[in-house]
Residue, then its C-alpha position, 0 to 999 in steps of 0.5 A: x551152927x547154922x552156915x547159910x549159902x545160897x547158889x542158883x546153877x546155870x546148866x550143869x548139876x553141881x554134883x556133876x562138876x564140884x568135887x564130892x566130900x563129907x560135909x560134916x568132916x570139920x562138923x564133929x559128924x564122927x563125934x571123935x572131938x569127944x563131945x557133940x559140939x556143932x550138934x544141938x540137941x532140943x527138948x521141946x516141952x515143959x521141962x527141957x532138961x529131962x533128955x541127955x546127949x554125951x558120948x559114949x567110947x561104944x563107937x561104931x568106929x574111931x573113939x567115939x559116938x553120940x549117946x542120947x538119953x530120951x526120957x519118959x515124959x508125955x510132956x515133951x512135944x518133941x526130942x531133935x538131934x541135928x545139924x545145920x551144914x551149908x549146900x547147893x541148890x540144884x544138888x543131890x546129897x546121900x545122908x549116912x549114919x551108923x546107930x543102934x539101941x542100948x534099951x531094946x528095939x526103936x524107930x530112928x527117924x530123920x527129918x531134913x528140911x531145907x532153907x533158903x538164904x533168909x532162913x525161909x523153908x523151902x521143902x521138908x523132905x519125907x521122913x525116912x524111918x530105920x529099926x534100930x537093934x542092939x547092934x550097929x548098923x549103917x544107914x543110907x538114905x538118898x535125899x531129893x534134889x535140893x530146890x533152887x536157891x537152897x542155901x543150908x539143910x537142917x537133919x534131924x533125928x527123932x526116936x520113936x518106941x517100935x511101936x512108933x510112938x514118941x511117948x515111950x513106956x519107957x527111957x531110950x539110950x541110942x548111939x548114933x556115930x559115922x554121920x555123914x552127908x555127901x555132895x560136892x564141895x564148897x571150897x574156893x580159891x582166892x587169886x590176885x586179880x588183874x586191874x586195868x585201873x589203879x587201886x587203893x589195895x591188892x584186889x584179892x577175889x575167888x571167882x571173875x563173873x566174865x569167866x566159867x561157868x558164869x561168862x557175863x558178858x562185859x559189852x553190855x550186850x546180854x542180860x547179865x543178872x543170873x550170871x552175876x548171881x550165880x557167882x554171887x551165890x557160889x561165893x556165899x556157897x563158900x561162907x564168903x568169897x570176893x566176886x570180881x568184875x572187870x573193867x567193863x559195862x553190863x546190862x541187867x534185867x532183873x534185880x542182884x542179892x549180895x548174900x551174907x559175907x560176899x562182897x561184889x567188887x569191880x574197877x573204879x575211878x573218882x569222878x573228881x578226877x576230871x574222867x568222867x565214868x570209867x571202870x566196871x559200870x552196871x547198867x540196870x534197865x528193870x522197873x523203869x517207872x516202878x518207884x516201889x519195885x525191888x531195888x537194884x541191889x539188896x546188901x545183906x549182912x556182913x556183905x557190900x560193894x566196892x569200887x563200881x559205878x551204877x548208870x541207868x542208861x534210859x534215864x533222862x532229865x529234866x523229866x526222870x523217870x522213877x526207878x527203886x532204890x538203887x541199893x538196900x541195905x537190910x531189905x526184908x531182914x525182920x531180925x535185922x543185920x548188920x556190917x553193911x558197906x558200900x564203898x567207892x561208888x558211883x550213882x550216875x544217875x540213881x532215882x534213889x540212892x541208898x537206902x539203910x532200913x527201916x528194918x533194924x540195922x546197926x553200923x552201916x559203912x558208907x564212904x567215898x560215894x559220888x553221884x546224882x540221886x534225882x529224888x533222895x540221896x540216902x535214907x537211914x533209919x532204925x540204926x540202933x548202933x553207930x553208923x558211919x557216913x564219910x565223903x559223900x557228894x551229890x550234885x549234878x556234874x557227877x551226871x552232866x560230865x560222866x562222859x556217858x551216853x545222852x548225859x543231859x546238861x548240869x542246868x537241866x539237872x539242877x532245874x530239876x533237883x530245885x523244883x521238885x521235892x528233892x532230898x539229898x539226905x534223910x536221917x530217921x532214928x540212929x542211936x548214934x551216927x558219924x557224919x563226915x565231909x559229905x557235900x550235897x547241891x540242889x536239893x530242895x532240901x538238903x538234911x532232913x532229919x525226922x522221927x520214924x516209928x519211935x524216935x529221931x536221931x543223934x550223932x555228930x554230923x562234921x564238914x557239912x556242905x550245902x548248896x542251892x537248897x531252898x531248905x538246908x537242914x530241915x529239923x523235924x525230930x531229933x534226940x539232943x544234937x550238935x552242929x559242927x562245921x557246917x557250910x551253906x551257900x546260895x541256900x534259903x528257907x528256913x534251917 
């Protein structure tokens, strides 16, 4: 079992303010469930089902300890028993083990390896070789300080002959019980949340981004992407938290990674309420005039946004400068991931919206997003399951009546969106993808729908509207389809 965490520290070592415990308690590192489950024990060669791994009732203490068997077989290029438990970047861990040989004298060997949030290696720690004798004994090895932005280790045991060799003369019985890795805890604890502004729910988070040790500053005044990303990855530190943001504005200098099952949640309120912009705003100042820069904000699996509202605050029309995608969904994901959401937002003011692939990606959650995306809107593709799209409105008023600084008119606006090449939504390939009251305004082209790589797409697309476009829909590929409900005004061209 592999729990992958990222958290970036701010000024303090976390070994020095989390609470030290056994990260492998609830990961069978004792083996008194009476199995090896959570462990995986790997036999690289031509016949992978050579080497054993049970447990033995000679147990160094408790019921229980791991037994592995390692056959005699030049074949086999390697022989690894190990475990994958999340940790914290910036961090010392003490690694323990009580073992010993049944088959006479051997070399057990640990190798650990740590990893980032994508699975990247981020350092192999030095091997650390013990002799290991007919009769227990307990090892302890210090490792090095994990490096920034670690998120899980793998250890591993290898058995070498005394001689050091991995090819044996002969078969190999080792007990191994008592694992243990020390380091703080990850644990968090879920609070009800104080709102300034009414919500469709309780909000429920495990950490607020203006409080200790995080402290981002809600004026506007600071930076506060590695605040923001701290918390975030002290979230996923915890396999998955809320990060709460409160009312407020906040600048950003760099770029935000929503990592897997964290959920970066803040106030807002529907700009169809007559308001303007109010709630938690984020205000991004990076890549300005860098249309292939990192998006703002990059949404992993099972993770999302909710309730936040997003202004470029040096952005202007009718010239807009060019920004990257404001949010991606799956970016850089070469195996793809899925369960992405963003959900009651606010594009005030986006280049590009919201962009799903192109790497492989099923059931993306869109719903309730309103705003002014001045070159596309959202753009799909390589959806290889179902993919839902619902209440989704762009037009120039959600800008022109924000209520914000320097918010230019809605003609400026809509001069713009109608003589440049403006998309309001762009669907390549979709195995099957829903499509609800989802209105768009002075686009040139308000659906396009294509072929990217293998295929088009398919889906039902239900309470369409939209308005002076010169194209409506623009059907370039497609696998079969249906039109259901579909309102065009004051749009020419061809459909």
């Amino acid at each position: 079992m592999k729990i992958k965490i990222i958290l970036v520290l701010l000024l303090l070592n976390a070994s020095s303010i989390f609470a030290q415990e056994n990260l492998f308690e609830n990961l069978n590192g004792d083996f008194e469930l009476g199995n090896v489950n959570f462990w995986r024990f790997v036999e690289v060669g031509t016949d992978p089902t050579l080497s054993t791994a049970t447990v033995s009732s000679d147990a160094y203490e408790g019921n229980w300890a791991a037994e592995f068997t390692w056959a005699v077989a030049p074949q086999i290029a390697d022989l690894v028993f190990d475990l994958s438990p999340s940790i914290l970047p910036n961090t010392q861990y003490t690694y323990k083990v009580a073992a010993k040989s049944t088959t006479g004298p051997c070399r057990l060997r640990i190798h650990a390896t740590f990893y980032d949030a994508n699975n990247n290696i981020l350092a192999d720690v030095a091997d650390f070789t013990w002799v290991l004798t007919d009769t227990y004994a307990e090892h302890t090895y210090v490792l090095p300080v994990s490096p920034a932005n670690s998120s899980w280790i793998n250890i591993g045991f290898r058995v070498f002959d005394e001689n050091g060799s991995r090819w044996p003369a002969e078969d190999m019985t080792t007990l191994i019980d008592a694992v243990q890795l020390i380091g703080p805890s990850t644990d968090l604890s879920p609070t009800v949340m104080t709102t300034t502004l009414p919500t469709e729910d309780v909000v429920i988070a495990s950490i607020d981004v203006t409080e200790a040790p995080y402290n981002a500053k809600n004026d506007g005044s600071e930076d506060a992407t590695d605040a923001f990303q701290a918390a975030l990855d002290r979230a996923a530190a915890a396999s998955g938290a809320v990060v709460f943001v409160p009312a407020g504005t906040y600048r950003f200098d760099g770029n935000l990674v929503i990592p897997q099952t964290v959920t970066l949640r803040g106030e807002w309120e529907n700009p169809e309420n007559g308001n303007g912009v109010n709630g938690t705003i984020l205000m991004p100042y990076a890549n300005k005039g860098n249309e292939e820069g990192d998006p703002f904000i990059i949404v992993n699996i099972g993770s999302g946004i909710k309730d936040l509202s997003i202004w470029y605050p040096e952005q202007t029309a009718p010239s807009p400068s060019a920004y990257p995608w404001t949010v991606h969904c799956h970016e850089n994901a070469a195996n793809g991931v899925d369960n992405t959401s963003v959900v009651n937002v606010t594009l005030v003011n986006s280049y590009k919206g919201i962009k799903i692939g192109p790497e492989p990606n099923e059931l993306h959650y869109i719903r309730n997003v309103y705003g002014t995306p001045l070159n596309q809107g959202i753009w799909l593709s390589q959806t290889t399951d179902i993919g839902r799209i619902m209440n989704v409105h762009f037009e120039p008023k959600y800008w022109s009546e924000s209520g914000l600084a320097a918010a230019p008119s809605e003609a400026n606006i809509l001069a713009w969106l109608q003589n440049n090449p403006t998309i309001g939504l762009v669907m390549g390939r979709s195995d099957w993808e829903y499509i609800y009251d989802v209105s768009l305004t002075g686009y040139q082209t308000g659906v396009q729908i294509i072929k990217y790589t293998d295929q088009g797409p398919n889906g039902v697309m239900y309470g369409v509207q939209i308005e002076k476009s010169k194209i409506g829909i623009d059907f370039q590929n497609t696998n079969p389809y249906g039109l259901g409900n579909y309102k065009f005004y004051d749009t020419y061209g061809r459909v």
